[in-house]
TORVEXNU-925223 format. One record per atom (N, C-alpha, C): residue number from 1; atom name; x, y, z. Coordinates in steps of 0.1 Angstrom, whole numbers. Example, Ala and Ser with C-alpha at 12.3 -4.5 7.8 and 13.67 -1.06 7.14 Angstrom:
REM residues 2
1, N, 132, -57, 78
1, CA, 123, -45, 78
1, C, 132, -33, 78
2, N, 128, -22, 71
2, CA, 137, -11, 71
2, C, 129, 0, 79
This chain:
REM residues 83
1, N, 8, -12, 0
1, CA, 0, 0, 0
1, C, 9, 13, 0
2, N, 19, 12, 7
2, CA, 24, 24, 8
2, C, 34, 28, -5
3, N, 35, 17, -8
3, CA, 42, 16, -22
3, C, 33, 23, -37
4, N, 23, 16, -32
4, CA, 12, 23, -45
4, C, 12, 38, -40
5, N, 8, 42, -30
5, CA, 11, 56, -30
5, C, 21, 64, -33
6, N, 34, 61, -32
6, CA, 47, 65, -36
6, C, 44, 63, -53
7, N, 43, 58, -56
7, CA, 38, 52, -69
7, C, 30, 64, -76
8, N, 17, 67, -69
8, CA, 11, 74, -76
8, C, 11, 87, -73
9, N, 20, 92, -59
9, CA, 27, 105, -54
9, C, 32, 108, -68
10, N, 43, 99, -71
10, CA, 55, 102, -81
10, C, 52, 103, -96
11, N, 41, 97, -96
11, CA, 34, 99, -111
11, C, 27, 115, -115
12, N, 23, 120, -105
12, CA, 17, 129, -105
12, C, 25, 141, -104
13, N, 42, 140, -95
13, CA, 46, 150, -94
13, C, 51, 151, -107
14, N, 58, 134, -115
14, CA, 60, 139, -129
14, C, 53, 143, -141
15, N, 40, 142, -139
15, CA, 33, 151, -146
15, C, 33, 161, -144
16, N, 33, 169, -133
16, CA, 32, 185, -134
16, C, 49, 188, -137
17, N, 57, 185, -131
17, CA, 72, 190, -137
17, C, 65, 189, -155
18, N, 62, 179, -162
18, CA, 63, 181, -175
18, C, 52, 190, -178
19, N, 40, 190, -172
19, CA, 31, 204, -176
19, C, 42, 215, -179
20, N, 48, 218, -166
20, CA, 56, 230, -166
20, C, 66, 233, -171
21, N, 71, 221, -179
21, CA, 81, 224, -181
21, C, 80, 227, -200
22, N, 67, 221, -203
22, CA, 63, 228, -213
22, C, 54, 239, -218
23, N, 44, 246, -206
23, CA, 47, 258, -203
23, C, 56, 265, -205
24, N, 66, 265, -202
24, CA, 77, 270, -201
24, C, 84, 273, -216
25, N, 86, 262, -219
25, CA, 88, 263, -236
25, C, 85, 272, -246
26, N, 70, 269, -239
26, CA, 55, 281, -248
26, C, 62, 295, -248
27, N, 63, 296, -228
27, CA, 63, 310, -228
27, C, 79, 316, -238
28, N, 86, 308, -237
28, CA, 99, 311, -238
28, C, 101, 317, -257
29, N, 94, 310, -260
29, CA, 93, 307, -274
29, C, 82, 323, -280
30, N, 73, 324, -272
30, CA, 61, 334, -273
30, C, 69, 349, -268
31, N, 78, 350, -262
31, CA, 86, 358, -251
31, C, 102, 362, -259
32, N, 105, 354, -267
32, CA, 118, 356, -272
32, C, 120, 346, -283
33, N, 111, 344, -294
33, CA, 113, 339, -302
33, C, 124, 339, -310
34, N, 132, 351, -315
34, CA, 144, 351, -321
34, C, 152, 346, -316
35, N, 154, 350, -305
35, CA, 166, 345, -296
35, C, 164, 329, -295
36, N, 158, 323, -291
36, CA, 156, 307, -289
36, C, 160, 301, -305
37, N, 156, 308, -313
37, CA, 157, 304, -329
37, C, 176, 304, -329
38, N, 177, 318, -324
38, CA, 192, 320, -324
38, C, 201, 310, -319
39, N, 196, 304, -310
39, CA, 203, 300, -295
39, C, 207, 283, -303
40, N, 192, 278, -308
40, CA, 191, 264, -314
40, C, 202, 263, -329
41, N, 204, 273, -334
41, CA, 205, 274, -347
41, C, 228, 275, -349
42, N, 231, 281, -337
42, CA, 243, 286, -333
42, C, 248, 270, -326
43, N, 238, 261, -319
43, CA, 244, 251, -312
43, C, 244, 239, -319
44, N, 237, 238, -331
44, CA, 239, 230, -345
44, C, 250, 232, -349
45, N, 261, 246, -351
45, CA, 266, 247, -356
45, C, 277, 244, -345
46, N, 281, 248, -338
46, CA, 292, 248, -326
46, C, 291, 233, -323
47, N, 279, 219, -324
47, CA, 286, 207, -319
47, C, 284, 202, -331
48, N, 280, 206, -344
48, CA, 287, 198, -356
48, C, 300, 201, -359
49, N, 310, 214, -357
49, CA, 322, 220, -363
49, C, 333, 221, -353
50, N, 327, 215, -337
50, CA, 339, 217, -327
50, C, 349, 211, -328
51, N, 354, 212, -325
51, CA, 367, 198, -319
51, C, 369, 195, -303
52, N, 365, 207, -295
52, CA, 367, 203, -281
52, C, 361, 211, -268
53, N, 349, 209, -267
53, CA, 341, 211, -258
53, C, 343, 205, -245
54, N, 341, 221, -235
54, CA, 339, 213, -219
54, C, 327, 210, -216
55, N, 321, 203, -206
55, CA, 309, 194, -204
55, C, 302, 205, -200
56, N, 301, 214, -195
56, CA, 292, 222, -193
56, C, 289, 227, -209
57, N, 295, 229, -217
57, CA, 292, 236, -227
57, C, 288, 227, -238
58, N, 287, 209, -236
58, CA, 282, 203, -246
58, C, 265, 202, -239
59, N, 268, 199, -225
59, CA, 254, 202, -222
59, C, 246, 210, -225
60, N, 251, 227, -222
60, CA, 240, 237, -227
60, C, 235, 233, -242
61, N, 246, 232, -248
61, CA, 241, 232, -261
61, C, 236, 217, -267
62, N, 235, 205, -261
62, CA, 229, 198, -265
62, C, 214, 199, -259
63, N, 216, 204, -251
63, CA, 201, 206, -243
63, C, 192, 219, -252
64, N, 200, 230, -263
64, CA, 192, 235, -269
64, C, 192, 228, -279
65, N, 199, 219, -287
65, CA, 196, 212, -299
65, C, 184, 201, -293
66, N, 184, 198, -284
66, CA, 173, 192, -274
66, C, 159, 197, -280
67, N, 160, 209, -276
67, CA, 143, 218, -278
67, C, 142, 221, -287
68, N, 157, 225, -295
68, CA, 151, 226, -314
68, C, 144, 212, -320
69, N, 148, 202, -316
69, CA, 143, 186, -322
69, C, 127, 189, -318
70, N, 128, 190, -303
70, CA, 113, 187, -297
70, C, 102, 200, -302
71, N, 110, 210, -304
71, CA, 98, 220, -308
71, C, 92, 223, -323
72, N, 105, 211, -330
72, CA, 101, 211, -347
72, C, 102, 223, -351
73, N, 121, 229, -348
73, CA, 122, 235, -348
73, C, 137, 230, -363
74, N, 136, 224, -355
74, CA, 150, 214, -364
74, C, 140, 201, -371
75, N, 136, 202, -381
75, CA, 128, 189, -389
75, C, 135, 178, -391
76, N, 147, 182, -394
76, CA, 156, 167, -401
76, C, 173, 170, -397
77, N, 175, 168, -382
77, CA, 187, 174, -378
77, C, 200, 170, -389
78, N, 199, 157, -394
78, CA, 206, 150, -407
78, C, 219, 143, -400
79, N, 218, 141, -387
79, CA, 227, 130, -382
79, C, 225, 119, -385
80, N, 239, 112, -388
80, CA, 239, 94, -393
80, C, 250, 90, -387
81, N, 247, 78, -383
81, CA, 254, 71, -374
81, C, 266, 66, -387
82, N, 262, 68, -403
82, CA, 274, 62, -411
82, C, 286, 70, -415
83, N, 282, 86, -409
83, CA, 292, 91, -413
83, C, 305, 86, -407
């Protein structure tokens, strides 16, 4: 029993983190559209052309090529595993 409730605590908190966290997208996108366009469009280019990124800086920027994929912002990113 207490298990099902942890269970369905946790279910519920991760639904609202995802509500909010795409809220958030919305507003971000509705709020500074250029800039997000900018942001996604500069981080395609910086981890296709790098050579050597610190971890903080592949994260930001994979986390905005992240939201260009998810916002169908980036349609056909054109990565292949045969290059």
């Amino acid at each position: 029993m207490v298990e099902d409730d942890f269970l369905n605590s946790s279910q519920k908190l991760i639904s609202k983190i995802v509500d909010l966290e795409i809220s958030a997208r919305e507003r971000l996108f509705s709020e500074a559209y250029h800039e997000m366009i900018d942001k996604i469009f500069r981080s395609v280019g910086i981890l296709k052309y790098s050579h050597s990124l610190s971890l903080a800086e592949l994260l930001n920027l994979s986390s905005a090529l992240r939201l260009g994929i998810e916002s169908k912002t980036i349609n056909n990113p054109g990565y292949s595993t045969s290059e």
